[in-house]
N, C-alpha and C positions, 0 to 999 in steps of 0.2 A: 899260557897254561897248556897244559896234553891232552888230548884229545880222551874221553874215558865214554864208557857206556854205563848208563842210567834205564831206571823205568820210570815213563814218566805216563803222567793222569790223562783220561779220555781229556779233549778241550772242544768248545763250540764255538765256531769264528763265523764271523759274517765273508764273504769274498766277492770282489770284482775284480774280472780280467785285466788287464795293463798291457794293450796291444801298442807296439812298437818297439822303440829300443829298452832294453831294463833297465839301461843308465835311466831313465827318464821314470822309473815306478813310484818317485813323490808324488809326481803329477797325479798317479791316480789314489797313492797309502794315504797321503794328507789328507785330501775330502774325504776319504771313507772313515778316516777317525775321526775328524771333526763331527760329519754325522752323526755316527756313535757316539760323544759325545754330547752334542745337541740333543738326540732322543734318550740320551740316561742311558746307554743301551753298551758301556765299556765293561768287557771284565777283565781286560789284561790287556800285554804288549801289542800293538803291532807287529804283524809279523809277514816276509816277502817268500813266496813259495818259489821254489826254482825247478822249473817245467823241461830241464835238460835239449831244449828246443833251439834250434840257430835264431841268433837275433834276427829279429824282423816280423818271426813269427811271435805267434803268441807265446811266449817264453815265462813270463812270470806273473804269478797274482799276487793282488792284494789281500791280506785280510785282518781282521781285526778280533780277538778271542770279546765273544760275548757272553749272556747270560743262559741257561736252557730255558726254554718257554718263547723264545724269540723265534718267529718264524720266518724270517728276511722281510723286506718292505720292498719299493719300488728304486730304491740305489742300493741292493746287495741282496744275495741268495745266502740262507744257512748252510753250513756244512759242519759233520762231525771229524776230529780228527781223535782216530780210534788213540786211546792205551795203550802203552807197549814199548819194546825195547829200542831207543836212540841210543846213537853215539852223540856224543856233544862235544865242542869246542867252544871253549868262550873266549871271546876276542875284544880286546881291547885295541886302539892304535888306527891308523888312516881308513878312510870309508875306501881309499884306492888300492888298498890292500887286501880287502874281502873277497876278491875273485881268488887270489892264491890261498885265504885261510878257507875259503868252499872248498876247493881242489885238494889243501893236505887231510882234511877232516876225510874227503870221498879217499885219495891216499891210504891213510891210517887205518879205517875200516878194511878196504880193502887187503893188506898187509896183515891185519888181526884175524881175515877167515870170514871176513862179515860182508852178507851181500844185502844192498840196500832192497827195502822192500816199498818204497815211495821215495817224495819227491823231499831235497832239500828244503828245510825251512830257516829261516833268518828272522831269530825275532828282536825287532829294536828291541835294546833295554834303553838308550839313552842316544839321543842326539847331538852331534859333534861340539866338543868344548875345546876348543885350541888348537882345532884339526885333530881331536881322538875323538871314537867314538865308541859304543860300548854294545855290542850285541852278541849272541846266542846262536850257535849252527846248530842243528838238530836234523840226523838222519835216521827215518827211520830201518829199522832193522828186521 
């Protein structure tokens, strides 16, 4: 699909850092859903922020859109991610390929006049079936 710009809805995600390589941000996306999960505390996908940082550092969070009235607990801190104009790409096809469909989505904006105004977001929709997998790039604008 082509990259297009959208307005999308304020959302309220719960987040914890994921220090080390990003290859590795299951490690920390899994427990923080499951949690959410566990406390009834889900209102939507998973989602990987991308911190434009060189691996090693802290480069990407986790987080997970919840309910408003949720104040974080002692495994995650609330945060608002504001309303407003995204570009979006939706991607279907290899989890190994997500690094070049982040790139043509930053690309395409770029190319269209559009200068990001935050960080990349990645939000699972679906985890890999047959080595495809289904997610959501969202920059905002």
């Amino acid at each position: 699909m082509q990259p297009h710009v959208a307005t999308l809805r304020e959302r309220w995600v719960c987040v914890v850092p994921h220090h080390g390589d990003p290859a590795r941000i299951d490690d920390t996306r899994r427990p923080l859903y499951r949690h959410m999960i566990q406390q009834e505390l889900v209102g939507g996908p998973s989602i990987i922020r991308w911190l434009d940082r060189p691996s090693g550092e802290h480069a990407v969070d986790a987080l997970v859109q919840t309910h408003l009235g949720f104040d974080g607990d002692e495994v995650c801190q609330v945060e608002r991610i504001p309303a407003g104009t995204f570009a979006l790409l939706d991607y279907e096809g290899p989890e190994a390929d997500l690094a070049a469909a982040r790139d043509r989505l930053r690309a395409w904006a770029k190319a269209a006049g559009h200068a990001p105004s935050g960080p990349l977001l990645q939000v699972h929709l679906m985890d890999a079936i047959d080595g495809v997998t289904e997610q959501q790039l969202q920059l905002p604008l």
